[in-house]
N, C-alpha and C positions, 0 to 999 in steps of 0.2 A: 186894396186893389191898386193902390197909387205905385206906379213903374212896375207893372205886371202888364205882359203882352196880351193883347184882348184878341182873340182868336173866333172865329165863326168854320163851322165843317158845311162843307156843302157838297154832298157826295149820294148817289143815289141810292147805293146798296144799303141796304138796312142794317147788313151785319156789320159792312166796314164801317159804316158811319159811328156807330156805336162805339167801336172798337176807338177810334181816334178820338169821339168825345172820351173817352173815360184816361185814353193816356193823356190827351191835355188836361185836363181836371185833376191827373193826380202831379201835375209839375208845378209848382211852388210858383214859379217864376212864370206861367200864361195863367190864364183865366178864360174859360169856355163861355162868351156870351150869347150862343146862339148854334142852332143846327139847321141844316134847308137840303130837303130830299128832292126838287127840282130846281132847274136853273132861275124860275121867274120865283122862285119862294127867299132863292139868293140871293137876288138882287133887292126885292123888299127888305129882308133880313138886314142887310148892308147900308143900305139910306136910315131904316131906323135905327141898328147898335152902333154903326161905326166903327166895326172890329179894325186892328192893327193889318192882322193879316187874315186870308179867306183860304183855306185850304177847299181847291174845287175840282172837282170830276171832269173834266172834258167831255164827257158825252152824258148828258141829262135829259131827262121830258120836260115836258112843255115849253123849254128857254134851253136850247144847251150850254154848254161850257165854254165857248168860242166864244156865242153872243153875251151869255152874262158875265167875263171876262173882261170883256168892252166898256161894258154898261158900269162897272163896279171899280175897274182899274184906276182910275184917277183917283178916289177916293183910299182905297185900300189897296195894299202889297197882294196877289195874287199869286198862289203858289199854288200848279197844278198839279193835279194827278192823273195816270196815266198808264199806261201799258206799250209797249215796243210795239202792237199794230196797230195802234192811233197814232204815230209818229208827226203824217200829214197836220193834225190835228194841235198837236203843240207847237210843230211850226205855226201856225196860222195863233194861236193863243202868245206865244212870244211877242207876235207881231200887233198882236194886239190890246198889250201891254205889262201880258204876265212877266212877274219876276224870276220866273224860275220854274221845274215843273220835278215832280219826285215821280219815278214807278212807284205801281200799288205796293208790290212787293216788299217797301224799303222796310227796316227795320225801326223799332221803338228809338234808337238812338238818332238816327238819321234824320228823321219824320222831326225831330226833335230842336236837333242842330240849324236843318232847312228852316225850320217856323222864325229863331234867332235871326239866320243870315238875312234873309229877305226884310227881315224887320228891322235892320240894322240898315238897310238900305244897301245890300250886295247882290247879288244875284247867284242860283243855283244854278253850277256853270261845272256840272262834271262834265271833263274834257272827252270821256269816253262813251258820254250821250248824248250831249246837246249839242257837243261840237259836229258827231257826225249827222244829226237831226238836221240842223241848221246848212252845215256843207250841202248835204242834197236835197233840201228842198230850194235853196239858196241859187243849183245849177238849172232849176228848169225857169227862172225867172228872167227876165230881159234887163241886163247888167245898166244901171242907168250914171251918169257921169261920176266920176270920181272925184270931182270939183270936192268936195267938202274934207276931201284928204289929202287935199294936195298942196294945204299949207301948214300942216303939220311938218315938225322938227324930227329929226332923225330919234332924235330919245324918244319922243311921241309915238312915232311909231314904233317903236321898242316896246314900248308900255303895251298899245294897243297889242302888238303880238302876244304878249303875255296876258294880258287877259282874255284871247282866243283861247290862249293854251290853258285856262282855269287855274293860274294860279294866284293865289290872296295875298293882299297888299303887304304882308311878309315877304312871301315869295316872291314877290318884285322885287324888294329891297333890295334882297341879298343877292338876288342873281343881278341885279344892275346896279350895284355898289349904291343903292341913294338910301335913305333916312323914310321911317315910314311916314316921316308930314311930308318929306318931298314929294312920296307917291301917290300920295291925297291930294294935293296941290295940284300936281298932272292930272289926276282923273277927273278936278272938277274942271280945269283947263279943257281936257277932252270934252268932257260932256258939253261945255258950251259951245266950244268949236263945231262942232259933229252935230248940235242940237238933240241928243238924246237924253231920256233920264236918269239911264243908269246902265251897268252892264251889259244887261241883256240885250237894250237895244242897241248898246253902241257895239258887240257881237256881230248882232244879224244886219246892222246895214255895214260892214265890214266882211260881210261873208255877201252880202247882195250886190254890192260895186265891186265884187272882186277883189277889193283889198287885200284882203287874205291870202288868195292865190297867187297875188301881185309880189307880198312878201317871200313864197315860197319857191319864184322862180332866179 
């Protein structure tokens, strides 16, 4: 089991849930230690296995997805799941620590990739969903000072744009001529500056102070 990604499902459907335990169980490289059909069965789940990463429902009984989200994030990577009219709803899981969020829809390979990335400590940042997710839930919020970006360096903020735009610390490289430890180096720089964990969050207060719009005018 030693350097296998410890995975927990927590999705209410009985059918998808199924479906996702047995594709992680047949990948070499995770190990299935646990399954949870409501949110409070998540979070018990999560205090006793300790899984790497928590694949979770946003809308659950008894506990939902937002609240056990919360309760679970500090401990575990939180990758949700999700559908294009709960949108509202992964905003507010973003915010409230999740790493990343897949549609139910995604494919075996996807579903797959995502569990990796989050677990590597990236964030699930397709620019053609969470960026717009993020943009408008982002514009009905009250823009609060931009003080914590305004001692960022012009490269800094290069970087920060490009990780709005989702693209991976390759793609930084090469579009701003640096070395992939350089890019590593910035984003732990970012992260301290900015005080976030990781992508996701340094995204959404970059889309909540305006940052973002700030770069694009």
């Amino acid at each position: 089991m030693s350097g296998r990604i410890r995975v927990l499902v927590a999705e209410d459907d009985d059918l998808l849930r199924g479906s996702l335990c047995e594709l992680i169980a047949s990948d070499e490289g995770l190990v299935l230690v646990g399954e949870a059909g409501d949110g409070a069965a998540a979070v018990e789940a999560v205090a006793r296995l300790r899984p790497d990463v928590v694949l979770m429902d946003i809308r659950m009984p008894v506990l939902d997805g937002l609240v056990a989200t919360r309760e679970v994030a500090p401990s575990s990577r939180v990758l949700v799941l999700t559908t294009f009219d709960l949108d509202e709803y992964v905003y507010e899981a973003l915010r409230a620590g999740a790493s990343g969020f897949l549609l139910k829809n995604a494919g075996p390979a996807e579903i797959l990739r995502a569990i990796r990335t989050v677990h590597d400590g990236h964030a699930m940042l397709a620019p053609e969903v969470t960026g717009r997710v993020i943009a408008e839930f982002a514009r009905r919020l009250d823009r609060p000072e931009r003080a914590r970006f305004a001692t960022l360096t012009d490269r800094e903020r290069d970087v920060v744009a490009a990780i709005a735009e989702g693209m991976s610390n390759e793609e930084i490289a090469a579009a701003l001529f640096l070395s992939r430890a350089t890019v590593k180096t910035y984003l732990s720089r970012l992260f301290d500056k900015l005080g976030v964990r990781d992508r996701t969050q340094l995204v959404v207060l970059a889309y909540e102070t305006g940052f973002i719009d700030s770069l694009r005018r």
